[in-house]
C-alpha angles and dihedrals in degrees: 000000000000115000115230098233094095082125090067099036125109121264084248086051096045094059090060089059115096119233099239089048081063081080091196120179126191100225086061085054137098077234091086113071088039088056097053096053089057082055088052090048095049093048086045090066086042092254096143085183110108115197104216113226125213127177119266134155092266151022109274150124111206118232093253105028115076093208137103118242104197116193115264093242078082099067089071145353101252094066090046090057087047099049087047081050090059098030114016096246137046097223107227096013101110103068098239095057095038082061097051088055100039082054092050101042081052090064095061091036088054085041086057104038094051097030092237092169099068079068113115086208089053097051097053100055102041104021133229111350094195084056117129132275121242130201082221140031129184113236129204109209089196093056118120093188094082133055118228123234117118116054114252086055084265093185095078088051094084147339089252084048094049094045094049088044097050092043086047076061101052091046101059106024098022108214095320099107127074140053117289108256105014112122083245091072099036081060084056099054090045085050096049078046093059103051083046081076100045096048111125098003127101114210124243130242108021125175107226091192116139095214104202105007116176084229086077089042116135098171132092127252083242089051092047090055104040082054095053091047099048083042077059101049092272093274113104090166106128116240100258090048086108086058097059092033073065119047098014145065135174118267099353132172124326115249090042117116127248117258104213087055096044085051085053099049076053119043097083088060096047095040091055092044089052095046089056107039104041141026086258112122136213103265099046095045083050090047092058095039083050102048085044089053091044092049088048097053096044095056085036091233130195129192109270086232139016084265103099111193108266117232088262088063096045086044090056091042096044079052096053087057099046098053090048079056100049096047079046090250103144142038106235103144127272 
């Protein structure tokens, strides 16, 4: 039997653990309250459906099930320090980005639930929705058919992506963004539309099933990960990990100054310079200096030698990233 101290085990202990004996329950999370306020926000634009949410390894919805599966980091923070320990950041655990998911796991869970799709209306402004699924997707920044929400510009993954990530819009800012005219906000106002029509119904026949609960889990947490990193190529290492291969190393010299605060003193710079310069845009270039600070402070890095990196150098590198993210070349998270 295994014991419930998991919170206080060592890394090479936790990964023993599998995942179902966590015995993790929403209500004990930090998911709660956030859920709740997705609730509130639902019955704000008059939707009386409720998704119901379960823990699972990843973000998801499945095609025929209008619920939310969140990734099991979320149930306690010692999961979520482990999962930044394996892949730099724990997707969904700060509150602002959990809503954004949680918004946007409620579109395809609505969709579902209400069978939006079948909608000729639907179809035509956002596509098939029954099209493939690719690893990769090109993305144009300039574009003003798709909303933006989610970093990686992920409504131009997918119709099923485009529709979940407009309607993450609506929820939260009703019709109000976009530019009159552009075929972005034309998508809001269908979408408004279509919630016109649920308001105040429930839907019928719903399958309350839970598909790959972490409840059912036989795995272990190290299982989990060596599968997720040999789904990724094997290689979790995040795009600007060469960069600090080249200028840091744990616990170095004293006198030498800390990575994650000389990043700091210069992300503005190198923000500004990037935003000019390049079709990059404030989130994303935030995203890549963040995951880089967050890397740095958990290894505790210095610089090799007394040259720091000069903003010129962060700025290249910042750009490097960014162009793997945008080709869809590297896993950093959404």
């Amino acid at each position: 039997m295994v014991k419930r101290d998991w919170r206080r085990t060592s890394d090479a202990k936790l990964q023993t653990i599998r995942l179902r004996d966590l015995r993790l329950k929403i209500k004990d999370s930090p998911l709660q309250g956030r859920i709740e306020r997705l609730y509130q926000e639902l019955s704000r634009r008059g939707i009386e459906f409720r998704p119901h949410v379960w823990f699972s390894t990843d973000w998801f919805s499945p095609d025929s099930v209008p619920g939310i599966a969140v990734p099991f980091y979320l149930g306690h923070p010692r999961l979520a320090h482990f999962e930044r320990r394996r892949h730099v950041i724990a997707e969904g655990w700060n509150e602002r980005e959990c809503m954004q998911l949680l918004r946007h796991e409620a579109g395809h869970a609505i969709d579902t639930a209400y069978g939006l799709a079948r909608h000729a209306a639907w179809r035509e402004a956002f596509g098939p929705r029954n099209a493939p699924y690719h690893g990769t997707y090109r993305v144009n920044p300039f574009s003003r058919d798709h909303v933006r929400h989610l970093p990686r510009w992920y409504a131009q993954s997918h119709p099923a992506e485009d529709f979940a990530e407009t309607f993450a819009i609506w929820l939260s800012h009703g019709t109000r963004p976009g530019k009159p005219g552009t075929l972005a906000k034309r998508k809001l106002e269908l979408v408004a539309h279509l919630m016109r029509d649920v308001c105040g119904r429930q839907p019928k026949g719903l399958l309350r099933e839970r598909p790959y609960s972490l409840a059912k889990s036989v795995i272990t947490l190290g299982e989990h990960y060596l599968r997720k990193e040999k789904a990724r190529g094997g290689d979790p290492a995040p795009p600007f990990e060469p960069f600090l291969v080249r200028y840091a190393q744990p616990g170095a010299a004293r006198g030498r100054s800390r990575v994650a605060a000389h990043v700091i003193r210069l992300k503005p710079g190198v923000r500004a310079s990037l935003e000019r310069n390049t079709a990059a845009l404030h989130y994303d270039i935030d995203q890549i200096l963040d995951g880089m600070v967050s890397n740095a402070r958990m290894h505790g890095l210095r610089w090799k030698t007394r040259h720091r990196p000069r903003a010129a150098e962060l700025a290249a590198c910042v750009r490097t990233c960014w162009n793997k993210l945008r080709r869809g070349t590297t896993f950093l998270p959404r």
